[in-house]
C-alpha positions in Angstrom: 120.9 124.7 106.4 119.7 122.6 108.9 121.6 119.3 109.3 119.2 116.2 107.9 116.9 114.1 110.3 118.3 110.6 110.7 116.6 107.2 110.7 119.0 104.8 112.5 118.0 100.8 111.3 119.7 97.9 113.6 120.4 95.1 111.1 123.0 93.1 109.8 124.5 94.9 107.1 126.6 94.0 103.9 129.1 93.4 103.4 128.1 90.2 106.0 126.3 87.8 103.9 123.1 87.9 105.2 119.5 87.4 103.9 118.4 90.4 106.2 121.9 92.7 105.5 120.8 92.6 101.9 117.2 93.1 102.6 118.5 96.3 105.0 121.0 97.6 102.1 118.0 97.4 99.6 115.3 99.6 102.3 117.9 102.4 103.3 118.6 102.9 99.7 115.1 103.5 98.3 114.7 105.3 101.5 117.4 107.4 100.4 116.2 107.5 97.1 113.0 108.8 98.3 113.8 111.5 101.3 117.5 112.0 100.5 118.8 115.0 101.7 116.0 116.1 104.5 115.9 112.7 106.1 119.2 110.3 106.0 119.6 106.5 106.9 122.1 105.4 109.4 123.1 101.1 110.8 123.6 100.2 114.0 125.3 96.8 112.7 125.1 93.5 114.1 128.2 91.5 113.9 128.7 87.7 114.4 130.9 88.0 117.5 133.6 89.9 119.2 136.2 89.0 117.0 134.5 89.3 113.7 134.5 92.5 111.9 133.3 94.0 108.2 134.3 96.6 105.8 131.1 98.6 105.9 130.2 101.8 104.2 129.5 105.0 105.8 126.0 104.2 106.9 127.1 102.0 109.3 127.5 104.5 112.8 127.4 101.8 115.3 128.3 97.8 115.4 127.1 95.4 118.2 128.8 92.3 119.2 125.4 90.3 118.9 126.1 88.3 122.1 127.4 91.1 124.7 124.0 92.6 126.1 126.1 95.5 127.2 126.9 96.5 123.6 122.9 96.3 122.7 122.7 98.5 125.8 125.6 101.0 125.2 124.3 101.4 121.2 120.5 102.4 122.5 122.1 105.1 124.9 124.9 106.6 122.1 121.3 106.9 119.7 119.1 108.2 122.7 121.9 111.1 123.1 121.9 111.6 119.3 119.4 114.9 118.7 118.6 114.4 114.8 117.8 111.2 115.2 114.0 110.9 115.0 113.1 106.7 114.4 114.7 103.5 115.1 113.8 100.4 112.7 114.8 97.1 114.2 115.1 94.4 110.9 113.9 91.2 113.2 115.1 87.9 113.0 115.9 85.6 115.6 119.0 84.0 114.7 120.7 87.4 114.7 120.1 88.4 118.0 121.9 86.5 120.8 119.9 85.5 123.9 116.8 82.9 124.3 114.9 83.7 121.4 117.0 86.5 120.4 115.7 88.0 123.5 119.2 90.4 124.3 117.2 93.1 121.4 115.0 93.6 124.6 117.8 95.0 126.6 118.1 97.2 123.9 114.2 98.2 123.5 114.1 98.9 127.8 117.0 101.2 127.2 115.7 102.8 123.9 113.8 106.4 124.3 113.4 107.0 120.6 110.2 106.0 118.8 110.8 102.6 116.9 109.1 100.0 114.4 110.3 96.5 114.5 110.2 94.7 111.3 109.6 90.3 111.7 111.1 88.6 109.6 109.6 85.4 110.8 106.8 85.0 113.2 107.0 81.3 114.0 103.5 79.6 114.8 102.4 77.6 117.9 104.4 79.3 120.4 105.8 78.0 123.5 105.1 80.2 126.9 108.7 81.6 126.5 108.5 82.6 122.6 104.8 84.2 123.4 106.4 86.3 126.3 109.8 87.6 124.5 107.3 88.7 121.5 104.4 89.9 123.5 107.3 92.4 125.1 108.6 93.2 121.7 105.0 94.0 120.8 104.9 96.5 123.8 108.1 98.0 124.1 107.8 99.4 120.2 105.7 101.9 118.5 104.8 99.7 115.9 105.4 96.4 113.8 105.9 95.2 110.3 105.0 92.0 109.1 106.0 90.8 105.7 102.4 88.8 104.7 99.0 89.0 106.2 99.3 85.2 107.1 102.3 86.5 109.9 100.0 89.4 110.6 97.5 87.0 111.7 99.1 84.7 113.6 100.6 87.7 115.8 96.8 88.6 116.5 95.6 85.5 117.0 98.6 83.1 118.8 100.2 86.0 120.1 97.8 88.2 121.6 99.2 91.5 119.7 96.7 94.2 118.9 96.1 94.5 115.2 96.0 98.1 114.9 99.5 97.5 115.7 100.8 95.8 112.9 101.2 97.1 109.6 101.5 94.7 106.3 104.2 96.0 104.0 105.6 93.2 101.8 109.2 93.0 100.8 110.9 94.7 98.6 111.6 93.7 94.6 114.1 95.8 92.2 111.9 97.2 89.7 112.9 96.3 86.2 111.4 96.3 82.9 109.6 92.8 81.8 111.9 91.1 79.6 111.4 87.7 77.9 114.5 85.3 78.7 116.6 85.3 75.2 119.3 87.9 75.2 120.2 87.2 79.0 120.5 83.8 78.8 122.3 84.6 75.6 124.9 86.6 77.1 125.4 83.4 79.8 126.1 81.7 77.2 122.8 79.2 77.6 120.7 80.4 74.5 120.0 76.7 73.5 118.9 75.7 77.3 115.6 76.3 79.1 117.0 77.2 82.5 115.6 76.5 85.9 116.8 78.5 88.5 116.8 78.5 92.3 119.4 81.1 94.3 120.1 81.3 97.9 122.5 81.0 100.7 122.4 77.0 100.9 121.8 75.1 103.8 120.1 71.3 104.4 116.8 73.6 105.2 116.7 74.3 101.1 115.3 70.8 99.9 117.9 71.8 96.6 118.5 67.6 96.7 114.2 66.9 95.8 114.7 69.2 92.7 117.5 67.4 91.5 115.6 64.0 92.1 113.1 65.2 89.9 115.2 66.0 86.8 115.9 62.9 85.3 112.1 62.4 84.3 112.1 66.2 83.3 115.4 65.3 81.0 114.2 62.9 79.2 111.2 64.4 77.8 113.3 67.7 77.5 116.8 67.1 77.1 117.7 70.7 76.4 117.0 72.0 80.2 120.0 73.1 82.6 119.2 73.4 86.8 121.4 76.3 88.0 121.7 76.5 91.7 123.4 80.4 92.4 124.7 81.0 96.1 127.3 80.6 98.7 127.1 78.0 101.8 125.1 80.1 104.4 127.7 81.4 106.9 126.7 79.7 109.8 126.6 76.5 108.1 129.9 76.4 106.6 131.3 77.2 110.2 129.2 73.9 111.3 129.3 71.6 109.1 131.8 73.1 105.7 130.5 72.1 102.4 129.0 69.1 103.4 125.4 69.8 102.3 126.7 71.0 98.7 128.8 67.8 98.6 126.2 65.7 99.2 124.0 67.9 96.1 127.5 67.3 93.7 127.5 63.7 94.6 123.7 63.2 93.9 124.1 65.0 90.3 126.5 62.6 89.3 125.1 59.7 90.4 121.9 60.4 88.4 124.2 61.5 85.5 123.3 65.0 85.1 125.8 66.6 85.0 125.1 68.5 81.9 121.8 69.4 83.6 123.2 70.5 86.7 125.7 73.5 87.4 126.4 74.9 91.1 127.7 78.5 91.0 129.5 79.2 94.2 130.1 82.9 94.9 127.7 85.5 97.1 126.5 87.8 94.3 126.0 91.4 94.0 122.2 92.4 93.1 122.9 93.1 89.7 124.2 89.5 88.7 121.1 88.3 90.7 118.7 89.9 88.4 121.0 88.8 85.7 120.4 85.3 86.1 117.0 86.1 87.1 116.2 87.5 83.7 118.1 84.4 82.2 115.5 82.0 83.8 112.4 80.6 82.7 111.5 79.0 85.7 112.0 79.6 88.7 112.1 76.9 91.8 111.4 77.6 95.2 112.7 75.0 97.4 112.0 75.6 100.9 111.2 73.0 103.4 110.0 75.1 106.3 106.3 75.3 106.0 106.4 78.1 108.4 108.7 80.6 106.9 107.3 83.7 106.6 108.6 85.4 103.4 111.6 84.9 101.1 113.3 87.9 99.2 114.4 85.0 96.7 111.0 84.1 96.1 109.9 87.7 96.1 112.6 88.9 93.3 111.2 85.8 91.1 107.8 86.9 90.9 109.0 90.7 90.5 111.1 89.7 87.7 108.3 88.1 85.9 109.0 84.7 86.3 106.3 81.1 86.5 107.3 79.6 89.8 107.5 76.6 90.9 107.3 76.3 94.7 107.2 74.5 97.9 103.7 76.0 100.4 106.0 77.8 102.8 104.0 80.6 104.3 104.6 83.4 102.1 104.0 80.9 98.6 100.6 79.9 100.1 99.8 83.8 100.4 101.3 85.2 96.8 101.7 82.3 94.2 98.4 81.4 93.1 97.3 79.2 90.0 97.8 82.3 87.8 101.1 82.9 88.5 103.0 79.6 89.4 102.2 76.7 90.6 102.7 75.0 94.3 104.4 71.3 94.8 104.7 69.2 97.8 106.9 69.3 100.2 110.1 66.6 99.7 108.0 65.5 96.4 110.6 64.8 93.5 107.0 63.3 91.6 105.3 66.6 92.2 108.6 68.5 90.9 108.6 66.6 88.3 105.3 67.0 87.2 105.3 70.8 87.0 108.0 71.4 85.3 106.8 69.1 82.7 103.8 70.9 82.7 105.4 74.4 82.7 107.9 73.0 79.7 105.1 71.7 77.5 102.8 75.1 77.6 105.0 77.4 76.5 102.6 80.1 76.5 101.6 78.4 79.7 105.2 79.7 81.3 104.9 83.3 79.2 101.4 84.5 80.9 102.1 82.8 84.8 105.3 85.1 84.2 103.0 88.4 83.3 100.8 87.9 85.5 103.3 87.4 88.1 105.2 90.7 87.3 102.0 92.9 86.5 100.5 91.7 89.9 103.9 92.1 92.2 104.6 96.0 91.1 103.3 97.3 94.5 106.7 95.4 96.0 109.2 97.4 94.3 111.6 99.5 96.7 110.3 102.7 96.0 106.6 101.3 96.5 107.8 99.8 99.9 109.8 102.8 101.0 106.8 104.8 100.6 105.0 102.5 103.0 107.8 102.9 105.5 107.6 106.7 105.0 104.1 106.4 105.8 104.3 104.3 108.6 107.5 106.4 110.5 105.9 109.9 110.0 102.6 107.7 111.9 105.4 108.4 115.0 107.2 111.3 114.1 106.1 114.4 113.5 109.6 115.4 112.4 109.8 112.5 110.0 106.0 113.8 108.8 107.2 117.3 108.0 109.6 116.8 106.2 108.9 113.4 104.2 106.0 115.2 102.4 108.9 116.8 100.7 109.9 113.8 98.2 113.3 113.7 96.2 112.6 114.3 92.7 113.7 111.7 90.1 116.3 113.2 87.9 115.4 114.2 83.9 116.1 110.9 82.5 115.0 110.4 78.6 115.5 107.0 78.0 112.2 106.0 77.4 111.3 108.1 74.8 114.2 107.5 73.2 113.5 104.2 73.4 110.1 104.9 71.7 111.4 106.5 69.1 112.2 105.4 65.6 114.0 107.3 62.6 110.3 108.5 61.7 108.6 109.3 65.2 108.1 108.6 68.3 105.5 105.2 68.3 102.2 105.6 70.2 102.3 103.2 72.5 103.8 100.2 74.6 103.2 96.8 76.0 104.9 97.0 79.1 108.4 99.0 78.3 108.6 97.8 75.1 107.3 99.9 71.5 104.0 98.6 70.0 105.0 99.4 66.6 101.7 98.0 65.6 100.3 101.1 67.6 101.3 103.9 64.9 102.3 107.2 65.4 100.4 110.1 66.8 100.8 114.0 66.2 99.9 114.5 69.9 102.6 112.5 71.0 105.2 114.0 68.4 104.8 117.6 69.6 104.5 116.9 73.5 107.7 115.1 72.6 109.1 117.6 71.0 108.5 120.1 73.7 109.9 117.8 75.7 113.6 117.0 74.0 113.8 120.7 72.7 113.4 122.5 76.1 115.8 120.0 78.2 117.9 120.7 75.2 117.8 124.6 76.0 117.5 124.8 80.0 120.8 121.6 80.4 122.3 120.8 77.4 122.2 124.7 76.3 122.5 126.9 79.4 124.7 124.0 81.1 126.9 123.0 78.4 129.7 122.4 80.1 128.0 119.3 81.8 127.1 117.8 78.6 128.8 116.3 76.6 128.5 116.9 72.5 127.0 113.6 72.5 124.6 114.0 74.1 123.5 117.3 72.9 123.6 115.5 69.6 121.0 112.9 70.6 118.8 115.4 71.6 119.1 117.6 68.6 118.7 114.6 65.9 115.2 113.8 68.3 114.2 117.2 67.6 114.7 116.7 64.0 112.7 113.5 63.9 109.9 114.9 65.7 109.9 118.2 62.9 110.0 115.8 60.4 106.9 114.4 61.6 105.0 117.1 62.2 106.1 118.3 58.8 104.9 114.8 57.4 101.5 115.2 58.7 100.6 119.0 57.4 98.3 118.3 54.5 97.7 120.4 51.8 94.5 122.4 53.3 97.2 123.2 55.7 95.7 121.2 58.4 97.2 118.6 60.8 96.4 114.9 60.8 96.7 112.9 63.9 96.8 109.2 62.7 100.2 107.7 60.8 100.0 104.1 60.7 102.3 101.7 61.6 103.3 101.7 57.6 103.9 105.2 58.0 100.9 106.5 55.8 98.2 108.7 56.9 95.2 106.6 58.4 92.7 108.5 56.6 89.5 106.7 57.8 91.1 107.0 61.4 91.3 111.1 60.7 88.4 111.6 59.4 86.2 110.5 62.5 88.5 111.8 65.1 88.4 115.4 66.0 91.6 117.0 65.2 91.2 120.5 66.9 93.4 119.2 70.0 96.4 118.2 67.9 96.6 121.1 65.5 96.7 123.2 68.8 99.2 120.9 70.6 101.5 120.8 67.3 101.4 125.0 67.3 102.5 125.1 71.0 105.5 122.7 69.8 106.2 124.2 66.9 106.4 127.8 69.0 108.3 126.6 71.4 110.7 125.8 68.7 110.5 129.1 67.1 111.2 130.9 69.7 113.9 129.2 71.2 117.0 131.3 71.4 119.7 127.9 71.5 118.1 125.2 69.2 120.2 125.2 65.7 119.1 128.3 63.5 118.0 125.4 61.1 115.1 123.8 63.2 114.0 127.0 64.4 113.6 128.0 60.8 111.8 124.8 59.9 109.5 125.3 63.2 109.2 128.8 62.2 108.2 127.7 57.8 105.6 124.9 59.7 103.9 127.8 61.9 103.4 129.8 59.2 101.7 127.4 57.1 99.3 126.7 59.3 98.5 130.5 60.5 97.4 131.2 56.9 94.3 129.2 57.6 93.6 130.9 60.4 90.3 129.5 61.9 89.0 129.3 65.3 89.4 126.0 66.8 86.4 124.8 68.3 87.7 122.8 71.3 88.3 124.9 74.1 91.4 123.2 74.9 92.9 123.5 71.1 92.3 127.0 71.7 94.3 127.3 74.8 97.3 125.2 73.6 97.6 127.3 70.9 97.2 130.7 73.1 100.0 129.0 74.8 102.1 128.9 72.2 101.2 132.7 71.1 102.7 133.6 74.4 105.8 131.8 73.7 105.7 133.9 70.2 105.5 137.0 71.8 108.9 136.6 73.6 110.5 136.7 70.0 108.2 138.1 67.3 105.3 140.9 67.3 103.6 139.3 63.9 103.3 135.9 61.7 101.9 136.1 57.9 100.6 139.8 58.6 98.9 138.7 61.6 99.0 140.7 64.8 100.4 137.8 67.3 98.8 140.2 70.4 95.4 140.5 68.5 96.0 136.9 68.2 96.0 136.5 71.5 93.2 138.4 72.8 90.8 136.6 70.1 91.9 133.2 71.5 91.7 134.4 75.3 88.7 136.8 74.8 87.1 133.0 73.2 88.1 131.0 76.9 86.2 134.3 78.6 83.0 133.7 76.6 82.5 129.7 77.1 83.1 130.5 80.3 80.3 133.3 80.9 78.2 131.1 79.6 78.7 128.4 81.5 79.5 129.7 84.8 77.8 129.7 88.0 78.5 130.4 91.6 79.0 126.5 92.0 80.2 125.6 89.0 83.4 128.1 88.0 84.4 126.8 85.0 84.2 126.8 80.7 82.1 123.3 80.4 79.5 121.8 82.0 81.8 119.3 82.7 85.2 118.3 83.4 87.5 115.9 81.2 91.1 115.6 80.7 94.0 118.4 80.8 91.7 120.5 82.0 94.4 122.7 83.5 95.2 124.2 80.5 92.3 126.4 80.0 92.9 128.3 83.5 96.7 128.4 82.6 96.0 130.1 79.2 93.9 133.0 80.7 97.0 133.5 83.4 99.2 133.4 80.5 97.2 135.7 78.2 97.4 138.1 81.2 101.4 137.8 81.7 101.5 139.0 77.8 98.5 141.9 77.3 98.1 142.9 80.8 94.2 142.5 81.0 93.0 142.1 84.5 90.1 139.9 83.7 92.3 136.9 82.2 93.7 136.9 85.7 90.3 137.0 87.7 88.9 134.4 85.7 92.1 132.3 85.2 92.6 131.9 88.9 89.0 131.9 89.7 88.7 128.7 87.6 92.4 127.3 88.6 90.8 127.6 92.0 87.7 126.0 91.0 89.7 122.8 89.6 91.9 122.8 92.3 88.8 122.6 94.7 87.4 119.3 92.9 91.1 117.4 92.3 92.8 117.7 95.7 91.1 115.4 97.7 91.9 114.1 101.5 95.6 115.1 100.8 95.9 114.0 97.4 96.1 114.8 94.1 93.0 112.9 92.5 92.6 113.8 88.5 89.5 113.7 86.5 88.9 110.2 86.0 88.4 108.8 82.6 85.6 106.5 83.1 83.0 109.0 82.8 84.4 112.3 84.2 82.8 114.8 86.0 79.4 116.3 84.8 78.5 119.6 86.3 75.1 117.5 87.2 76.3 113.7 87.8 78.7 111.7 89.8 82.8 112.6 89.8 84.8 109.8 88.4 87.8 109.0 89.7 89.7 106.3 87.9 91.1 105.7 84.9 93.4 108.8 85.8 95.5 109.6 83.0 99.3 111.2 83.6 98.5 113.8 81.0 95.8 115.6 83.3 98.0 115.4 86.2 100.7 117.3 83.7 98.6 119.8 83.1 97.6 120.8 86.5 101.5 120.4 87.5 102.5 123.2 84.7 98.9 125.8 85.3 100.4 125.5 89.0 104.1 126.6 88.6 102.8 129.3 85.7 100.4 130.7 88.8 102.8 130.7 91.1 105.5 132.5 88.6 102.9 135.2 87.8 101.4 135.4 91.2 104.1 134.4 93.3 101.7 132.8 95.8 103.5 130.1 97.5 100.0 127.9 97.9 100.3 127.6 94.2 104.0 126.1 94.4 103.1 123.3 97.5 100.1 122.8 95.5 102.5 122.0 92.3 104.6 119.7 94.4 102.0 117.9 95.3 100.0 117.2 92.1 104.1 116.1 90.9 104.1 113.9 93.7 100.9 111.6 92.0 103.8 110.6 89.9 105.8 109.0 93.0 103.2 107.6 95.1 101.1 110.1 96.2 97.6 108.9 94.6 94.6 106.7 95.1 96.8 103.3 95.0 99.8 104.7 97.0 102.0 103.6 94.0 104.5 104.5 92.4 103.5 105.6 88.7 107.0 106.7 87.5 109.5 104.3 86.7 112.9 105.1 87.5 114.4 102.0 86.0 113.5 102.7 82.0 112.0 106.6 82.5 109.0 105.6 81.5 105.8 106.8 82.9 102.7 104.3 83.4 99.8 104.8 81.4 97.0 105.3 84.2 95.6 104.9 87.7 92.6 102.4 88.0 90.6 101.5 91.0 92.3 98.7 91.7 95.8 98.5 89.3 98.3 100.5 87.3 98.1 100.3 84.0 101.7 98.9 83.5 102.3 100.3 79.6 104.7 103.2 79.2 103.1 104.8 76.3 104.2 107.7 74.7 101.4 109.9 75.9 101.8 109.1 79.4 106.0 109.5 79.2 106.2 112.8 77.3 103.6 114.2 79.8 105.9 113.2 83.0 108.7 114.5 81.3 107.0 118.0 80.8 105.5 118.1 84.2 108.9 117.1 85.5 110.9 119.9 83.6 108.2 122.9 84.9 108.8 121.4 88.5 112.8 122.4 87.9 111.4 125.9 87.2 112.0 125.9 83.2 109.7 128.7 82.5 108.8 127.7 79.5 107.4 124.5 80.1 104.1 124.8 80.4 100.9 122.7 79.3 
């Protein structure tokens, strides 16, 4: 095994407390997270001085003495002489590098024979000769640059004479986390009766902390019940200066106004998690910065991504991202203008609720993985190495949180608003049997046929899922033996709902469940038996579905019959078969053209399914023509989907017509599913490996690979967003959309069974 390409970043680097070692810690860990084990970060840290050193981790491979030029010098010659390291990233900040201007990180450019990307941190306006010329040579001694807002981006073109094809915009990074009102966190804090105002940061006279504080008695007595907490250490530099004059002077200035029971200082350098902690404990946030010219803030940044209102000074970066939906803007050294929005945020409660929404629903493009992705993009721009093998994404592991979350003692609910169940949404059959597909076959392939590395708890959870999802299905049979769809949030059938809905799809979704139960060798003897009862049931009003793709889930689950059992009810499960196949081969002579290789004049959602059927149907009867026409039309699909690189689904606002425009958005994670599972099922029966990079890539929609170059999987609940727009994600994790990255996710571990 080859050893893993290396990406060597020259940063500060916790544990130094550091605005930029935190920002570095949270890039090479979603790098990780994303190439991990083919590509591999590595530091080259920056230390204070000579004397000064840190317990970092294993990352770190080099430390520089930030004022001996030599050491800048040495550390560019170790990596030059390093073979498997393909890319250097410089993290950019003047203050950390020692010379005029921070101008020593030139040494180490002149010296450097490794492609690199330079990341700015700050690009300071109005620039004097000496400034210009120190950046102009950082602009041509590196491959490429990073700026953190289009406002820096700018003023490198315009005051610095940079060419913009040079720069990249890729903002910084947020921790994604599920939207969560403030309650329970500030509960746990022990602040459920307060409305908190936050503001975190490594303090310093720069923060303008003392205008907030100015503010607050007018704020208190209209609204007595608010506390200002200000989270963070005295900035490093400062403390060595000056000690804790600056937060003296804050302590003084609370108790001289008397609010001290408005006021609490928490002095400690917290990890991440506390951060969001307090974050999520907030219900405003208040950004006090003082420099008009400073280019971002990760502060700032983590309040919006949390989905907080801010309040803020017009630094750069707040002029660019907080607009009147989302926060709103103050003067600078203005305790009036303070004072007057927070009032105003205080006294519109619902006022606070939608800036924060709108905030988090419009900042998701930040998270890590989102902005990893962008770096991925950006180094293989000047790497082929990096390019080869960062098409090769790390996949997420099985995590079933989400749908567990979803579920209640009755079913799994339909949908979401954000992470959280819509109750008022009801309960579909669909979603019941794609999530029982789901729990039952991660129960058989891990907790099953790796049962030694799961615990009896566990396996328990999954098992009392499958239960409820039986149940369900067993709830909706009616007495003509047909499946409903619609349960309503009451738990009653919606008959009127039922009635104009076609129910073809979710009869033949709930026989490929209930199969796949049947015929499962390690699910309790119990809820195979039940699955088994259901099946049989149905089969005795045998009738032809008329929707092609009813037809082909339930040919699917005929397969999986055929494993086990030769006949159901008297009926011939092979004969079966054929009828259901023979049905796909018909709509599609009739339809079919040189041009247009397919069962419908047009295309619309799963549409994978019907190719995978025919494959499927050949696997179990050994006729010929199921595999001509199965891979003809996978071909076909695969032909109108795969576009410039990409996996592009059907899109839901209009789809494709075999005479008409393609659609492209509203792209639904259930298509993308389907054509995951039809791929790994041709490449099983086939064993052509175009089929398996094809799979791969149609998975990696999921993690970035799409029209919006976002992330659609969420790794921090394991829920799956509902859809692709033109312009957005829609942020919902349904039930729908989850279940169907969790199937598409289990056929990409090469469970042969999991197929849609």
């Amino acid at each position: 095994m080859n050893e893993a390409i290396k990406i060597v970043y020259v940063s500060t680097f916790p544990t130094r407390e550091c605005g930029i070692a935190t920002f570095t810690a949270d890039l090479t860990a979603a790098m990780d997270d994303l190439l991990e084990p083919a590509i591999e970060s590595r530091v080259a840290a920056i230390n204070l001085d000579d004397v000064s050193r840190y317990r970092y981790s294993n990352k770190v491979i080099f430390q520089i003495n930030q004022y001996s030029e030599q050491e800048y010098i040495d550390t560019a010659r170790n990596i030059n002489g390093m073979g498997r390291v393909k890319l250097v990233n410089i993290q950019h900040e003047f203050g950390i590098f020692a010379g005029e201007y921070g101008s020593y990180i030139l040494s180490f450019l002149e010296e450097l024979k490794k492609p690199s990307v330079l990341t700015f941190h700050s690009v300071l306006p109005s620039p004097d000769a000496k400034l210009k010329a120190i950046v102009r040579s950082i602009a041509e001694k590196t491959s490429g640059l990073v700026t953190m807002s289009y406002l820096s981006k700018d003023i490198l073109v315009r005051e610095y004479g940079v060419a913009e094809e040079k720069i990249s915009m890729i903002p910084h990074g947020i921790h994604p986390m599920p939207y969560t009102s403030s309650v329970k966190p500030k509960s746990t804090l022990g602040f459920s009766k307060k409305v908190i105002f936050l503001t975190f940061g490594l303090l310093s006279r720069g923060k303008g902390i003392e205008y907030v504080i100015e503010a607050l008695p007018e704020v208190v007595k209209a609204h007595p019940d608010i506390l200002y907490i200000v989270l963070g250490v005295t900035h490093p530099n400062v403390l060595k200066e000056e000690g804790e004059t600056y937060r003296n002077s804050l302590i003084r200035k609370v108790h001289d106004l008397k609010l001290s029971s408005h006021v609490n200082f928490y002095n400690e350098y917290v990890s991440v998690d506390r951060l969001l902690h307090f974050l999520k404990a907030a219900d405003i946030y208040i950004s006090t910065s003082l420099d008009p010219n400073q280019a971002v803030s990760g502060t700032f940044s983590y309040a919006l991504g949390s989905g907080r209102p801010v309040v803020s000074t017009p630094f750069a970066q707040a002029r660019e991202l907080l607009t009147p939906e989302t926060g709103i803007l103050v003067n600078f050294r203005d305790s009036g203008s303070y004072a007057k929005a927070i009032i105003r945020l205080l006294e519109d409660p619902s006022l606070r609720e939608q800036f924060g929404k709108n905030a988090y629903f419009r900042t998701r493009n930040m998270t890590w993985e989102n902005v990893a992705l962008e770096y991925s993009k950006l180094f293989s721009r000047y790497s082929n190495d990096i390019a080869e093998v960062s098409e090769r994404k790390k996949i997420p592991r099985v995590n079933l949180s989400h749908i567990f979350r979803l579920t209640d003692d009755f079913g799994v609910i339909q949908f979401a608003r954000f992470s959280l169940p819509d109750i008022s949404s009801g309960y579909t059959l669909d979603d019941n049997a794609r999530a029982l597909i789901a729990v039952c076959l991660y129960y058989g392939e891990l907790g099953g046929a790796l049962k030694a590395a799961y615990p009896d708890k566990q396996k328990s959870e999954l098992l009392k899922r499958v239960e409820i999802y039986l149940r369900f299905i067993e709830f909706v049979l009616g007495a003509d033996c047909m499946f409903c769809n619609y349960v309503k949030p009451d738990r009653s059938i919606d008959i009127e709902l039922n009635k104009k809905d076609n129910l073809d799809d979710a009869n033949g979704r709930a026989l490929w469940a209930l199969a796949v139960v049947s015929a499962s060798g390690y699910l309790p003897e119990s809820a195979r038996d039940k699955a088994l009862s259901l099946l049989k049931k149905r089969i005795k009003l045998y009738k032809m579905f008329e929707s092609p793709r009813a037809t082909a889930f339930y040919a699917k689950g005929i397969c999986i019959l055929l494993k086990k059992i030769k006949e159901i009810e008297g009926r011939d499960l092979k004969e079966l078969l054929i009828t259901h196949c023979d049905r796909l081969l018909s709509l599609y002579r009739g339809v079919s053209s040189e041009e247009w290789q397919w069962f419908e004049n047009y295309l619309t959602y799963s549409n994978a399914v019907l190719p995978e059927a025919l494959i499927l149907g050949h696997e179990r009867t050994g006729n010929s023509e199921y595999l001509d026409i199965g891979i003809k039309t996978l071909d076909f699909l695969i032909s109108k989907t795969f576009v410039g690189g990409i996996y592009m689904p059907i899109g839901q606002d209009g789809w494709h017509h075999k005479i008409g425009e393609r659609r492209y958005f509203d792209q639904q994670p259930e298509d993308v599913s389907a054509m995951v599972c039809a791929l790994a099922t041709a490449y099983s029966i086939t064993g052509k490996e175009h089929y398996k990079k094809l799979m791969h890539e149609a998975f990696n929609w999921f993690l970035g690979d799409n029209s919006l170059k976002q992330v659609v999987y969420d790794r921090s609940t394991g829920g799956c967003y509902d859809g692709v727009g033109s312009g957005h994600i829609n942020l919902n994790q349904g039930a729908e959309s989850t279940t169907s990255y969790l199937i598409a996710r289990l056929a990409i571990m090469g469970v042969k069974d999991i197929r849609q």
